[in-house]
C-alpha positions as CSV (number, residue, x, y, z in Angstrom):
1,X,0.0,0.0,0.0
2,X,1.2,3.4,-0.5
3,X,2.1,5.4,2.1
4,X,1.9,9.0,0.5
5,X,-1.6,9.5,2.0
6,X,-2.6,13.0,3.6
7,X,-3.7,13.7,6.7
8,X,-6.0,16.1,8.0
9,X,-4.4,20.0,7.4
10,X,-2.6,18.6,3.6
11,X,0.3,17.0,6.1
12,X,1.8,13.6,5.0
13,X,2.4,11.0,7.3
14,X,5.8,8.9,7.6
15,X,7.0,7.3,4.5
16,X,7.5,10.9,2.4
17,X,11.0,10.6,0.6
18,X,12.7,13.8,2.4
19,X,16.0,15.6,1.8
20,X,18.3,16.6,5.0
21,X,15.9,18.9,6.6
22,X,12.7,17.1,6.2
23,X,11.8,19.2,2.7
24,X,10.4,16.5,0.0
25,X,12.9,15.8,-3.2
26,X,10.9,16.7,-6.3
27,X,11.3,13.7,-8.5
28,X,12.2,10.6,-6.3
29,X,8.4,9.2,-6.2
30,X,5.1,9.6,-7.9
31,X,2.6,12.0,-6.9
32,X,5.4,14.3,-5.6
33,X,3.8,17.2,-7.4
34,X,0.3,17.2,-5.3
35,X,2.5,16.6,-2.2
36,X,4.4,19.7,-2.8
37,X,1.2,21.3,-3.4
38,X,-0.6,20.8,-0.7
39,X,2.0,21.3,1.8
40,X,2.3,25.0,0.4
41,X,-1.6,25.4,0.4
42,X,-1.2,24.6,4.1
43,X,1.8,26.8,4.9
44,X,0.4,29.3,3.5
45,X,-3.3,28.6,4.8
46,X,-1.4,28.6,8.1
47,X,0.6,31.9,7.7
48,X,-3.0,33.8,7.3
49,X,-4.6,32.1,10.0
50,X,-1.8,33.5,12.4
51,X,-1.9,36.8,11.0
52,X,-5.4,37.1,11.6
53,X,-5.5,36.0,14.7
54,X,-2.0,38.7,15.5
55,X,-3.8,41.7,14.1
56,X,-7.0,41.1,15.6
57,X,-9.2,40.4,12.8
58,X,-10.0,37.5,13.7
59,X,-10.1,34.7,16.2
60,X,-8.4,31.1,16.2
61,X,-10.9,29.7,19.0
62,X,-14.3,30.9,19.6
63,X,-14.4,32.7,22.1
64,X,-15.9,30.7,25.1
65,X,-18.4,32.2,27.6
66,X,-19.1,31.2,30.8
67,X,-17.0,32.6,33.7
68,X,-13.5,32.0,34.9
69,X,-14.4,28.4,36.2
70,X,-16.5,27.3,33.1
71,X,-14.5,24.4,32.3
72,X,-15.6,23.0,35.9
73,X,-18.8,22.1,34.2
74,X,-17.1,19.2,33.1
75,X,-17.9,16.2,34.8
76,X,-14.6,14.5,33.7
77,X,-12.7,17.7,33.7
78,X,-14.4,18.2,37.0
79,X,-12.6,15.1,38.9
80,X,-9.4,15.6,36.9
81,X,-9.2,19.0,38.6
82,X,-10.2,17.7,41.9
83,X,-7.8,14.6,42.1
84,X,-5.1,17.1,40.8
85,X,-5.1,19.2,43.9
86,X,-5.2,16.9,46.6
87,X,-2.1,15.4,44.1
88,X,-0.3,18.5,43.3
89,X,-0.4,19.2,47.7
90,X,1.2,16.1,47.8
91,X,3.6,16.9,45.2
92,X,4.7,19.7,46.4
93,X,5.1,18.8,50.0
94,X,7.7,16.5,48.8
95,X,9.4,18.7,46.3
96,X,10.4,21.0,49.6
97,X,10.8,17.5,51.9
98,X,13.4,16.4,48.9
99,X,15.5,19.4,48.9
100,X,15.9,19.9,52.4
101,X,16.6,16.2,52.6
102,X,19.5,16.7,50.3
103,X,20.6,19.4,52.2
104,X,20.4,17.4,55.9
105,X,22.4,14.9,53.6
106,X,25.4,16.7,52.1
107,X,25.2,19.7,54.9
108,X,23.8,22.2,52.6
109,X,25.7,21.4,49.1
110,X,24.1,24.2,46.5
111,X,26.0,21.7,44.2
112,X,24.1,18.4,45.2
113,X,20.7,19.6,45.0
114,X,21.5,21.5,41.3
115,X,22.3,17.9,40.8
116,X,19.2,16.3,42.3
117,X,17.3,19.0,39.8
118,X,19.0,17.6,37.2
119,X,18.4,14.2,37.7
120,X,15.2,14.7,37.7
121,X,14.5,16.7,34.1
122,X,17.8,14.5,32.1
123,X,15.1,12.2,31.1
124,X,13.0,14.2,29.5
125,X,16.1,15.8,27.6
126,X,16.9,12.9,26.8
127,X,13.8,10.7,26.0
128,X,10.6,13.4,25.8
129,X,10.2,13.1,22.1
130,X,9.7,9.4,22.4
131,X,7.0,10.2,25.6
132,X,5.3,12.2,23.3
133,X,5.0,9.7,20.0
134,X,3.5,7.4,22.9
135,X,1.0,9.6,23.9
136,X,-0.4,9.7,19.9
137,X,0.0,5.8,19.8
138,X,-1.8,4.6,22.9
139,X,-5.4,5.5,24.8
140,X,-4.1,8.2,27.5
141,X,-6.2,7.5,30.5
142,X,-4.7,3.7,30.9
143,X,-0.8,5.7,30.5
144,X,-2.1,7.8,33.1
145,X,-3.1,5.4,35.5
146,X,0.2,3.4,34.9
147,X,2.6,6.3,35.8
148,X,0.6,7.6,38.3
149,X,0.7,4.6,39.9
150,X,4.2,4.3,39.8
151,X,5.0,7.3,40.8
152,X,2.8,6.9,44.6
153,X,5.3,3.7,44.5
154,X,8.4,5.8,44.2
155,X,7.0,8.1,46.9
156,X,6.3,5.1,49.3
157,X,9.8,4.1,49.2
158,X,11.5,7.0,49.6
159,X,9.1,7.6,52.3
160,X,9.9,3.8,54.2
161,X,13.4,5.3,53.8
162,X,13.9,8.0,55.7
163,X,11.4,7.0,58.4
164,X,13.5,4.3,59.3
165,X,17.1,6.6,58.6
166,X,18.4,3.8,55.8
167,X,18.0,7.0,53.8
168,X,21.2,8.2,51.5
169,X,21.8,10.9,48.9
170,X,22.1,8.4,46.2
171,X,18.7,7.1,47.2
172,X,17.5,10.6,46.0
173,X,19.3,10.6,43.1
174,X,17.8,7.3,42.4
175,X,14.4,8.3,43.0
176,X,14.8,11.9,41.5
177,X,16.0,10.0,38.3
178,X,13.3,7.4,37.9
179,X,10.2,9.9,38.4
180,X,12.3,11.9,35.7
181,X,12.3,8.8,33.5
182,X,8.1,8.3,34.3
183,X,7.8,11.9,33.9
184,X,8.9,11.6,29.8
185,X,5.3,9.9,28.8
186,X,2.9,11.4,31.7
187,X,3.4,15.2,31.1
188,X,2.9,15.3,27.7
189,X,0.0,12.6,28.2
190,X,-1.3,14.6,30.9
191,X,-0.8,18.0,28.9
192,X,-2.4,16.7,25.5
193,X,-5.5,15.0,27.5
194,X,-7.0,17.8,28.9
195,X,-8.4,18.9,25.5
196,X,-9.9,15.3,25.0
197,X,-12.3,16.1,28.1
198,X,-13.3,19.8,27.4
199,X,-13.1,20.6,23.4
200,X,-10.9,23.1,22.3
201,X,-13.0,26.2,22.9
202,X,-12.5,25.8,26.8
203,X,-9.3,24.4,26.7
204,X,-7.2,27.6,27.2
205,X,-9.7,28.0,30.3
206,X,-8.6,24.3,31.5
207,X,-4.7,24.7,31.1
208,X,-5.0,27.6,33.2
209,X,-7.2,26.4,36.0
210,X,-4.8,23.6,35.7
211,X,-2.2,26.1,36.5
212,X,-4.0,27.4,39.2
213,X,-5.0,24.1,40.2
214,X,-1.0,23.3,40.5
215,X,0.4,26.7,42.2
216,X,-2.9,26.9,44.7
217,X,-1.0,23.4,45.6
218,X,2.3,25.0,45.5
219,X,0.7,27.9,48.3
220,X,-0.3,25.1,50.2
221,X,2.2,22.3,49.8
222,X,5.8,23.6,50.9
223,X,4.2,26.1,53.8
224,X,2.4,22.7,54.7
225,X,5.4,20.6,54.8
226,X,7.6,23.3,56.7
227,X,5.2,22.8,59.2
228,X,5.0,19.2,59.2
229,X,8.9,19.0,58.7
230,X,9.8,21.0,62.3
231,X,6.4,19.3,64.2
232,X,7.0,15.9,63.1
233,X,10.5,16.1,63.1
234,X,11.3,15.1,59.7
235,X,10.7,14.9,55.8
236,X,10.2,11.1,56.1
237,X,7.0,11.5,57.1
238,X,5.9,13.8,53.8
239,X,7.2,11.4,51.5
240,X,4.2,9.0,53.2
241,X,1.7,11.6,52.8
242,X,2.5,12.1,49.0
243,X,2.2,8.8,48.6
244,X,-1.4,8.5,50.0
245,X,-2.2,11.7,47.9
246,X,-2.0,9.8,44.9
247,X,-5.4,8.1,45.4
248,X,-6.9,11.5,44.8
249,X,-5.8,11.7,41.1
250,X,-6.1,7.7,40.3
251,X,-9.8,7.9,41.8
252,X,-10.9,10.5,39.3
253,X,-9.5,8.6,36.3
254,X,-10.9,5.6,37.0
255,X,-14.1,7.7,37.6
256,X,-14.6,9.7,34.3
257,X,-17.2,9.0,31.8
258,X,-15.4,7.2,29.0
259,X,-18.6,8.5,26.2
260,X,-17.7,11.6,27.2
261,X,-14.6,11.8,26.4
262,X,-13.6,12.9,22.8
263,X,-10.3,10.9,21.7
264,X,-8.8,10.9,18.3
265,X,-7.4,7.9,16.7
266,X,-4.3,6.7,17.6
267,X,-2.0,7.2,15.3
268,X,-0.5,3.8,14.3
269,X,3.1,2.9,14.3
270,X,5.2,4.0,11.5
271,X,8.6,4.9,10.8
272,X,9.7,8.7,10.9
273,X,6.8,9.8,13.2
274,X,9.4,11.6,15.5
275,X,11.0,13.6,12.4
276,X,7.5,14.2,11.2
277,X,6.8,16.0,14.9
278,X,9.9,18.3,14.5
279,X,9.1,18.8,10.9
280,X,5.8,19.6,11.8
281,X,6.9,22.5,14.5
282,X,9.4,23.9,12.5
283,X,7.3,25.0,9.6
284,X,5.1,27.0,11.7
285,X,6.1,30.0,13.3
286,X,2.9,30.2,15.7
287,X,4.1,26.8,17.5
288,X,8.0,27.7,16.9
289,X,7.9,31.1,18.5
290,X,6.2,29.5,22.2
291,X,8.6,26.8,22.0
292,X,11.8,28.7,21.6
293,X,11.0,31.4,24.0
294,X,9.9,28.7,26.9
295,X,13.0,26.9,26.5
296,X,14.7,29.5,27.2
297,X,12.5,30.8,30.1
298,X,12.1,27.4,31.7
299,X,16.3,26.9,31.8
300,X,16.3,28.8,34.7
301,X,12.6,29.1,36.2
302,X,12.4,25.0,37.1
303,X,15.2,25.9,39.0
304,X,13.8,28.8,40.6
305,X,12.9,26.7,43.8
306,X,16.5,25.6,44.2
307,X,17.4,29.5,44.2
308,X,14.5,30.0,46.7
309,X,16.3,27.4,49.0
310,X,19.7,29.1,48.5
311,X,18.4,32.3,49.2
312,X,16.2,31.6,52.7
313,X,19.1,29.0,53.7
314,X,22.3,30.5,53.1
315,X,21.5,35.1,52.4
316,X,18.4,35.0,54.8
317,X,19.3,32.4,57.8
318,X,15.5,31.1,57.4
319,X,14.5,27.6,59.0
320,X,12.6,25.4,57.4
321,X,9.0,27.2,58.4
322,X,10.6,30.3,56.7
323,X,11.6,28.4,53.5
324,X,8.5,27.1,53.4
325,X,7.2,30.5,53.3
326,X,9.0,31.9,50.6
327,X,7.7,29.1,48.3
328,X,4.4,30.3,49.2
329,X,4.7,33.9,48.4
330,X,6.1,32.9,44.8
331,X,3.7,30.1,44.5
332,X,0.8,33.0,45.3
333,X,2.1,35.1,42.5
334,X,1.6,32.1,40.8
335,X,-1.4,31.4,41.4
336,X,-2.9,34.6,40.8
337,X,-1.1,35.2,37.2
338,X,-3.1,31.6,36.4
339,X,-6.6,33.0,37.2
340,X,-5.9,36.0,35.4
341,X,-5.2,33.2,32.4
342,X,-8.7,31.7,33.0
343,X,-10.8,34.7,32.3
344,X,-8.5,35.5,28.5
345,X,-10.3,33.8,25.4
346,X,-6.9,33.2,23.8
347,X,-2.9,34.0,24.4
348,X,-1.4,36.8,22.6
349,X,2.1,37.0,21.3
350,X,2.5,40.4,23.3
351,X,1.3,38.4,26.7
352,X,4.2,35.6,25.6
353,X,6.8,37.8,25.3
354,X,6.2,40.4,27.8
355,X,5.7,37.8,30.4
356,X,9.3,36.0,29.7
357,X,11.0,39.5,30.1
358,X,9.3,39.9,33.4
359,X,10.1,36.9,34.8
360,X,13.8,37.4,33.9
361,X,13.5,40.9,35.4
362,X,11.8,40.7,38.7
363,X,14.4,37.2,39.2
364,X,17.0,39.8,39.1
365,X,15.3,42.1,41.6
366,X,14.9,38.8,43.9
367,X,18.5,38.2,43.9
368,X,19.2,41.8,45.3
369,X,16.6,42.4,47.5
370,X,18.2,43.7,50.9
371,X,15.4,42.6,53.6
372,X,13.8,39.6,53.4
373,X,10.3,40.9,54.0
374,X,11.1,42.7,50.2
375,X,12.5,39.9,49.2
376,X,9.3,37.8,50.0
377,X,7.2,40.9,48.6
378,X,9.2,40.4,45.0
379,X,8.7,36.8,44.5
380,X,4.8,37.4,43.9
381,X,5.5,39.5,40.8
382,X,8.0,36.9,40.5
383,X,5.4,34.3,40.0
384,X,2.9,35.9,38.4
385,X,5.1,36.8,35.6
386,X,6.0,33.1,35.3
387,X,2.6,31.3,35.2
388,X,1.5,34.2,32.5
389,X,4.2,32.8,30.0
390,X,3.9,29.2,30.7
391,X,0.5,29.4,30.1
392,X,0.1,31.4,27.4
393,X,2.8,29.4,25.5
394,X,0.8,26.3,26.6
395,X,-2.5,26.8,25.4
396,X,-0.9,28.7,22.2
397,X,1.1,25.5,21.3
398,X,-2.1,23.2,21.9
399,X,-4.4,25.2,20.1
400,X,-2.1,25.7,17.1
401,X,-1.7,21.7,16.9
402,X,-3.5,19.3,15.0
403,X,-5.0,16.2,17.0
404,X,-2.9,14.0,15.5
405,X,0.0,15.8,15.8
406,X,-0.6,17.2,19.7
407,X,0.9,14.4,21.3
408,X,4.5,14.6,20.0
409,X,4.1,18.6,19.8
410,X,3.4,18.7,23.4
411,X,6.4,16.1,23.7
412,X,8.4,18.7,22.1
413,X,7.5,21.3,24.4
414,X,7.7,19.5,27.8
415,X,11.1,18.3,26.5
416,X,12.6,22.2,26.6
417,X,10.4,23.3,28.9
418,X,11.7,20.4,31.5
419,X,14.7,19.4,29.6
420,X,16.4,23.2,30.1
421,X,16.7,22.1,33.9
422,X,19.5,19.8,33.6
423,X,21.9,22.5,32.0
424,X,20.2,25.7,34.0
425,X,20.1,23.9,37.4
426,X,23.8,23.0,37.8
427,X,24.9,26.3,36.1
428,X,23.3,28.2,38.8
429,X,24.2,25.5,41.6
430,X,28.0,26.4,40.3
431,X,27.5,30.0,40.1
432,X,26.0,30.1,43.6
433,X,28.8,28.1,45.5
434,X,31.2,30.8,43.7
435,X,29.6,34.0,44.0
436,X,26.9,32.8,46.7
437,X,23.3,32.3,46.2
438,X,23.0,36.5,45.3
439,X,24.8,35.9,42.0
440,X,23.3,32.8,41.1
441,X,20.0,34.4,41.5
442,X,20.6,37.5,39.3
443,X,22.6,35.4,36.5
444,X,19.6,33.1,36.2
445,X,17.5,36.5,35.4
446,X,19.9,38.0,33.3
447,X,20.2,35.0,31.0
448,X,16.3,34.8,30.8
449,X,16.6,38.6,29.5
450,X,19.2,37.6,27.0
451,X,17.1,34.3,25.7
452,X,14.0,35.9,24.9
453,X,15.9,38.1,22.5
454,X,17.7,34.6,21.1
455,X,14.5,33.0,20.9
456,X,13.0,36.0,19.0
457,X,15.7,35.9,16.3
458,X,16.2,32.3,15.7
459,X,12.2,32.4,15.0
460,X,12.9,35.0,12.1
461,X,16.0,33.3,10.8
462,X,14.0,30.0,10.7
463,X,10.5,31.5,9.3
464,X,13.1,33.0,6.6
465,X,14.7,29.5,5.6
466,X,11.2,27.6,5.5
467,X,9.4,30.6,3.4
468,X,12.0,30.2,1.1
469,X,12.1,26.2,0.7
470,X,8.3,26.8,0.3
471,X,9.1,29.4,-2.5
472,X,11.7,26.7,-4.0
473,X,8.7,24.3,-3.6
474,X,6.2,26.4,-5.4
475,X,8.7,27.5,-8.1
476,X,9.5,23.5,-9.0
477,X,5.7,22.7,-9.0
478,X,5.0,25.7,-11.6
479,X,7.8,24.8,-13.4
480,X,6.8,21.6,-13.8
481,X,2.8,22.4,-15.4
């Protein structure tokens, strides 16, 4: 059978003869000739589209009505939601118990908990395009279950650990590592199945009540476990609780309404489904642009919480309570940057962009704050200006995606968004055991400045190469009438 069919949006699937670059070789195959036209019916189909949507005239998404909660309405959606915050408190509460643990461990090492950080995002560097090509492949509830699964398992260990002091710092590599390696297919699973369970015109309302959803549990979580560190006398203990929070999340999967639900078909297994993803973002500027710019961003903002640590430990003289306090002050910025996502219809480029240079900004302010009551006060700005870029370069990317495609586009995303960590982590872990946690703090923001310009002129250079291999295209095709 031939494999030159066309999928929905003129895109070929696996099998295409392509040249270095993924561009089809005029020539090598029949029907070349309608495959060159309707990829450049679609690019530039595409290229309006955006500009409409840029300059206003006219909307991607419908505009959805309904309040800032609408997608609640849900019922699947609903106990998603639900079973993520009790999950996400959990989480979080042993995010904090793991890096103080690593600090008890290796008496305060800047350098060993950049390299737990690390640990923990290398997978996805390493293996998120493959997470992603599963997620198109196979149902996403049942991969859900699985990894969340195993993931309350990892907890329960950890947990049995250091309750009964057997616990060591290579145990927390080893457990930072593997939820890393799990990590790879659930994000992108997660992240592409929220739009099987509310449609696309209430999806940008979903991502970002799942961002409030997540930073309501990061206001909670680490003051929480601050608490429970100094009155129970020690992170084993958390570890336990996360574990039993996993019950929240696995109890509204197994819950949902499976006619409700509205999955595509999973794509089958072919060869070149992982070039086809890259191809795919490449020649489109209004999934490149998000992508770029959050690599960048996210180098140095999943390490933000190791920076927080640095600061209340080592500049501030904060106990644990304390730390945990900082965590919440950023986390409340958070929060409140993703409800003012919930009530936009759609992300804007100026939003994208604008929140990026924020972020790198007030990190910078952070790092030289004086007092720590200011520095508290900055890292709500501090978090607002995060959640508005990750979330308007999450829904943007989703929205911009075909369903077939979403999957290994969203396994592209969470791999720089995730996969930054390993390189910005121990940077700043170095910088900060050379300069002290000040410096570490401020070179994080400056290099988030500097990388939304690079991100802003690689998009240009890159829209320039692929307009003129669609002109190339377009001139062979003509030429050959």
């Amino acid at each position: 059978m031939s494999d030159d069919r066309a999928v929905a949006g003129g895109h070929t699937v696996p099998g295409d003869r392509v040249a270095a670059g993924g561009h089809a070789v005029p020539g090598r195959r029949p029907g070349w000739r309608a495959r060159a036209r309707r990829r450049l019916a679609a690019r530039r189909a595409a290229t309006s589209e955006v500009q409409a949507v840029e300059s206003g005239t006219v909307q991607a998404v419908p505009e959805a009505r309904g309040g800032m909660f609408r997608s609640l309405r849900n019922h699947n959606y609903r106990l998603f939601a639900l079973g993520g915050v009790v999950s996400n408190v959990g989480t979080w509460m042993q995010r904090t118990a793991q890096d103080w643990l690593v600090l008890d461990l290796t008496h305060g090492s800047a350098a060993a908990l950049g390299l737990t950080t690390a640990l923990q995002f290398l997978p996805t560097l390493l293996l998120g395009l493959w997470g992603g090509m599963l997620a198109d492949r196979y149902p996403k509830r049942p991969l859900l279950v699985v990894a969340q699964s195993l993931m309350g398992v990892l907890a329960l260990t950890m947990g049995v650990l250091t309750v009964t002091g057997s616990a060591q710092v290579w145990h927390v590599y080893l457990m930072a590592l593997v939820l890393g390696l799990i990590a790879c297919v659930e994000v992108p699973t997660r992240q592409s199945f929220v739009v099987e369970m509310v449609g696309r015109k209430d999806l940008p309302n979903a991502i970002a009540l799942n961002a409030s959803s997540f930073n309501l549990a990061r206001v909670v979580g680490p003051a929480l476990a601050g608490v429970l560190i100094h009155a129970l006398g020690g992170t084993g203990p958390i570890f336990l609780i996360n574990a039993l929070s996993f019950a929240g999340v696995l109890g509204g999967l197994m819950l949902m309404r499976a006619s409700e639900l509205t999955a595509p078909e999973p794509v089958p297994r072919a060869k070149g489904q992982l070039r086809e993803g890259l191809r795919y973002v490449m020649e489109r500027p209004e999934l490149l642009m998000p992508i770029l710019l959050i690599a960048f961003v996210s180098m140095f903002s999943q390490s933000f919480s190791m920076s927080i640590a640095l600061m209340a430990r080592q500049v501030f003289t904060a106990g644990a309570s304390s730390f945990g306090l900082a965590s919440s002050m950023f986390a409340i910025g958070a929060l409140a940057g993703a409800l003012m996502a919930a009530r936009r219809a759609r992300p804007s480029r100026r939003l994208l962009v604008g929140g990026a240079l924020s972020f790198g900004l007030f990190q910078i302010a952070t790092g030289l704050a004086p007092w720590y009551p200011l520095y508290l006060l900055l890292l709500v700005p501090t978090g607002v200006a995060m959640v508005s870029v990750n979330t308007a370069a999450n829904a943007g990317v989703q929205l911009a995606a075909s369903p077939e495609m979403r999957g290994r586009v969203m396994g592209i995303y969470m791999l720089v968004f995730t996969g930054g960590a390993p390189i910005g982590a121990p940077l700043l872990g170095w910088i900060s055991e050379l300069g002290g946690p000040r410096a570490g703090t401020v070179m994080g923001g400056a290099l988030t400045v500097i990388g939304v310009g690079v991100a802003i002129m690689l998009t240009k250079a890159i829209g320039r190469r692929s307009h003129a291999t669609v002109r190339g295209v377009a001139a062979a095709t003509a030429g050959a009438r």
